[in-house]
C-alpha positions in Angstrom: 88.6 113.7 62.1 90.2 117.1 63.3 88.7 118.4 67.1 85.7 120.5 67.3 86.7 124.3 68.2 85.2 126.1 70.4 83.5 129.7 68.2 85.3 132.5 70.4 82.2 134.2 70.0 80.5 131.9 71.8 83.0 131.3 74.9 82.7 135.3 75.9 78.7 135.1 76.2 77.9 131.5 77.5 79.1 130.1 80.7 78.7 126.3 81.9 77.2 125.5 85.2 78.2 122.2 87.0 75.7 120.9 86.7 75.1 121.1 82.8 73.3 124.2 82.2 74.2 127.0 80.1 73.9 130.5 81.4 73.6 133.6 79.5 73.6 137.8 79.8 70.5 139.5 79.1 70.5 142.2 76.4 69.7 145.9 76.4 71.7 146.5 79.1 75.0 148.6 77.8 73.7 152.1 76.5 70.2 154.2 76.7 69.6 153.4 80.4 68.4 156.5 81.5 64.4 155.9 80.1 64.4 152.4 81.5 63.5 151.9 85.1 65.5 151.1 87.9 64.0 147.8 88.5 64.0 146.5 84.7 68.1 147.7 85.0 68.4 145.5 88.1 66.5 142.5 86.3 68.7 142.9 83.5 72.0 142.1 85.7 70.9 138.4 86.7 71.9 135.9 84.6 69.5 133.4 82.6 69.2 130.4 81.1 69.8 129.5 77.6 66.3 128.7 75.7 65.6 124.7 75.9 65.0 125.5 71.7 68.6 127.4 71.2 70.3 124.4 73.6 71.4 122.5 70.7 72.9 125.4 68.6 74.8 126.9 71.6 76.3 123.3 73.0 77.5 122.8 69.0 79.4 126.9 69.2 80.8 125.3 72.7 82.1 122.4 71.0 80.8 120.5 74.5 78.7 117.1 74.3 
């Protein structure tokens, strides 16, 4: 059976932590940032942590066990 590839998609948005997690971007962050506030901006920035229910579809895109 041939290797799993990673989805290129995938690799630009999700990043591995060591110890197993994946981390992801938050939305709404690139354009029409003038009528948000500065504080929902700034909570935007940090990172998060993939959904325990999405898990399972993101590890398959990553190819990673």
């Amino acid at each position: 059976m041939p290797k799993m590839k990673t989805n290129p998609g995938a690799k630009k948005r999700f990043t591995l932590t060591g110890t197993g997690k994946i981390r992801r971007k938050h939305a709404f962050k690139s354009h029409i940032l003038t009528k948000k506030s500065t504080k929902r901006k700034r909570n935007l920035t940090y990172f998060g942590e993939v959904n325990k229910a999405d898990l399972k579809n993101v590890k398959l895109l990553l190819a990673s066990k």
